[in-house]
Residue, then its C-alpha position, 0 to 999 in steps of 0.5 A: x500500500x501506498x503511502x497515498x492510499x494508506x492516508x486515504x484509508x485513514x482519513x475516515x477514521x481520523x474524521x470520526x474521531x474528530x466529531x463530537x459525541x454525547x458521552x465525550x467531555x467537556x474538556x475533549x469536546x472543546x479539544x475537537x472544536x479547536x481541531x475543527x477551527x484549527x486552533x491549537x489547545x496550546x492557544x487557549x491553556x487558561x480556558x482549558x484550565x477553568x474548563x477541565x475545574x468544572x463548575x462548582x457550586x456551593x451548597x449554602x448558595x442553595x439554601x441561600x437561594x431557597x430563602x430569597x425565594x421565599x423571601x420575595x413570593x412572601x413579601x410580594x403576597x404582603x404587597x398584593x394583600x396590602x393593596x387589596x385591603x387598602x381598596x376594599x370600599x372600591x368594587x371588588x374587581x377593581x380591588x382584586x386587579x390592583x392587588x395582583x398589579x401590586x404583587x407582580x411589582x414587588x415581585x419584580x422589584x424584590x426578585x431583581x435586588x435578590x439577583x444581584x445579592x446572590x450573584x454578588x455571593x457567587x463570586x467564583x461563579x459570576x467570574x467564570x460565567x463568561x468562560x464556561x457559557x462562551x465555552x457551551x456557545x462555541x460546542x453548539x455553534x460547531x455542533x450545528x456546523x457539522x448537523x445535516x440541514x434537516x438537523x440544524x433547526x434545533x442546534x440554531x435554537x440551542x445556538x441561540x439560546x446560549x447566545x443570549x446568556x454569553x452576551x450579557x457576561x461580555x457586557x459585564x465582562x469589566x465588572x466580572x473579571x475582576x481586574x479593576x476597581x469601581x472607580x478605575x478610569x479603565x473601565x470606561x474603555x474596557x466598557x465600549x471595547x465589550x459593546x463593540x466586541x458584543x456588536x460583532x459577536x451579534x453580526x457574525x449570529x445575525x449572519x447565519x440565516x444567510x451564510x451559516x457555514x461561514x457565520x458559525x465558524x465565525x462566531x466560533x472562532x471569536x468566542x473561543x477568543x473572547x473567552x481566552x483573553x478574558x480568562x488572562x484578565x485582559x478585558x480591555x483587548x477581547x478581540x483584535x481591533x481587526x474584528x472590531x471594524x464597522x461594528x455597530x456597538x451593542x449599547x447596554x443602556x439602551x438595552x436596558x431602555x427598551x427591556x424595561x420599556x417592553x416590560x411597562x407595555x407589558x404590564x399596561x396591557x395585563x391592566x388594561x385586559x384586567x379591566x375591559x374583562x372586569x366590564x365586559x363582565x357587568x356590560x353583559x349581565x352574567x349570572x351571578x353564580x358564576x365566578x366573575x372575580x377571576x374574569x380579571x385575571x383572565x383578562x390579565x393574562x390574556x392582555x400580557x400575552x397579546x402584548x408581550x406573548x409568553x416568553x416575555x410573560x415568563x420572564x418573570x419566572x427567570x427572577x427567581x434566584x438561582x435561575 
C-alpha cells in the first residue's frame, strides 16, 4: 500500500474521531472544536484550565437561594394583600386587579435586588460565567456546523439560546473579571471595547440565516477568543481591533431602555385586559353564580400575552434566584 492510499484509508477514521459525541467531555469536546477551527489547545491553556475545574457550586448558595425565594413570593403576597385591603370600599374587581398589579411589582422589584445579592455571593461563579457559557456557545455553534440541514433547526435554537446568556457576561465582562476597581478610569474603555466586541459577536449570529457555514465558524472562532483573553484578565483587548471594524456597538443602556420599556407595555396591557374583562363582565349581565372575580385575571393574562406573548410573560419566572 501506498503511502497515498494508506492516508486515504485513514482519513475516515481520523474524521470520526474528530466529531463530537454525547458521552465525550467537556474538556475533549472543546479539544475537537479547536481541531475543527484549527486552533491549537496550546492557544487557549487558561480556558482549558477553568474548563477541565468544572463548575462548582456551593451548597449554602442553595439554601441561600431557597430563602430569597421565599423571601420575595412572601413579601410580594404582603404587597398584593396590602393593596387589596387598602381598596376594599372600591368594587371588588377593581380591588382584586390592583392587588395582583401590586404583587407582580414587588415581585419584580424584590426578585431583581435578590439577583444581584446572590450573584454578588457567587463570586467564583459570576467570574467564570463568561468562560464556561462562551465555552457551551462555541460546542453548539460547531455542533450545528457539522448537523445535516434537516438537523440544524434545533442546534440554531440551542445556538441561540446560549447566545443570549454569553452576551450579557461580555457586557459585564469589566465588572466580572475582576481586574479593576469601581472607580478605575479603565473601565470606561474596557466598557465600549465589550459593546463593540458584543456588536460583532451579534453580526457574525445575525449572519447565519444567510451564510451559516461561514457565520458559525465565525462566531466560533471569536468566542473561543473572547473567552481566552478574558480568562488572562485582559478585558480591555477581547478581540483584535481587526474584528472590531464597522461594528455597530451593542449599547447596554439602551438595552436596558427598551427591556424595561417592553416590560411597562407589558404590564399596561395585563391592566388594561384586567379591566375591559372586569366590564365586559357587568356590560353583559352574567349570572351571578358564576365566578366573575377571576374574569380579571383572565383578562390579565390574556392582555400580557397579546402584548408581550409568553416568553416575555415568563420572564418573570427567570427572577427567581438561582435561575
Amino acid at each position: 500500500m501506498t503511502l497515498d492510499e494508506e492516508t486515504y484509508h485513514q482519513a475516515p477514521e481520523r474524521e470520526t474521531e474528530r466529531r463530537l459525541t454525547p458521552t465525550m467531555s467537556k474538556r475533549a469536546a472543546y479539544d475537537v472544536v479547536l481541531d475543527c477551527l484549527s486552533r491549537a489547545p496550546d492557544e487557549v491553556p487558561r480556558t482549558r484550565a477553568l474548563i477541565g475545574d468544572g463548575e462548582k457550586g456551593r451548597w449554602w448558595l442553595s439554601l441561600i437561594g431557597f430563602f430569597f425565594a421565599m423571601l420575595v413570593t412572601y413579601g410580594s403576597f404582603l404587597s398584593g394583600w396590602g393593596m387589596y385591603l387598602v381598596l376594599q370600599d372600591a368594587p371588588h374587581a377593581v380591588a382584586v386587579v390592583c392587588g395582583v398589579c401590586a404583587w407582580l411589582v414587588s415581585y419584580l422589584l424584590l426578585g431583581a435586588a435578590s439577583m444581584s445579592l446572590a450573584n454578588r455571593l457567587d463570586r467564583r461563579g459570576r467570574r467564570d460565567g463568561l468562560v464556561h457559557r462562551g465555552t457551551d456557545a462555541v460546542l453548539a455553534c460547531v455542533r450545528a456546523l457539522e448537523a445535516p440541514d434537516a438537523e440544524r433547526a434545533g442546534l440554531l435554537r440551542k445556538v441561540d439560546a446560549l447566545y443570549r446568556r454569553t452576551e450579557p457576561r461580555v457586557l459585564h465582562a469589566h465588572r466580572t473579571r475582576g481586574t479593576m476597581g469601581s472607580s478605575s478610569p479603565r473601565r470606561t474603555g474596557a466598557r465600549r471595547h465589550a459593546e463593540l466586541v458584543a456588536g460583532a459577536l451579534r453580526r457574525d449570529l445575525c449572519r447565519v440565516d444567510a451564510e451559516p457555514q461561514e457565520a458559525l465558524r465565525d462566531l466560533a472562532g471569536k468566542l473561543v477568543t473572547v473567552c481566552e483573553r478574558y480568562a488572562e484578565g485582559r478585558v480591555g483587548r477581547l478581540l483584535p481591533e481587526a474584528d472590531l471594524e464597522d461594528v455597530e456597538p451593542v449599547t447596554l443602556t439602551r438595552q436596558r431602555l427598551r427591556e424595561t420599556a417592553h416590560m411597562v407595555g407589558v404590564i399596561v396591557a395585563m391592566f388594561c385586559g384586567a379591566l375591559a374583562a372586569w366590564l365586559g363582565c357587568r356590560a353583559a349581565g352574567l349570572p351571578k353564580g358564576l365566578p366573575l372575580e377571576l374574569a380579571p385575571v383572565v383578562g390579565m393574562v390574556l392582555g400580557g400575552l397579546l402584548a408581550g406573548g409568553w416568553q416575555r410573560m415568563m420572564r418573570v419566572a427567570e427572577l427567581l434566584p438561582g435561575r
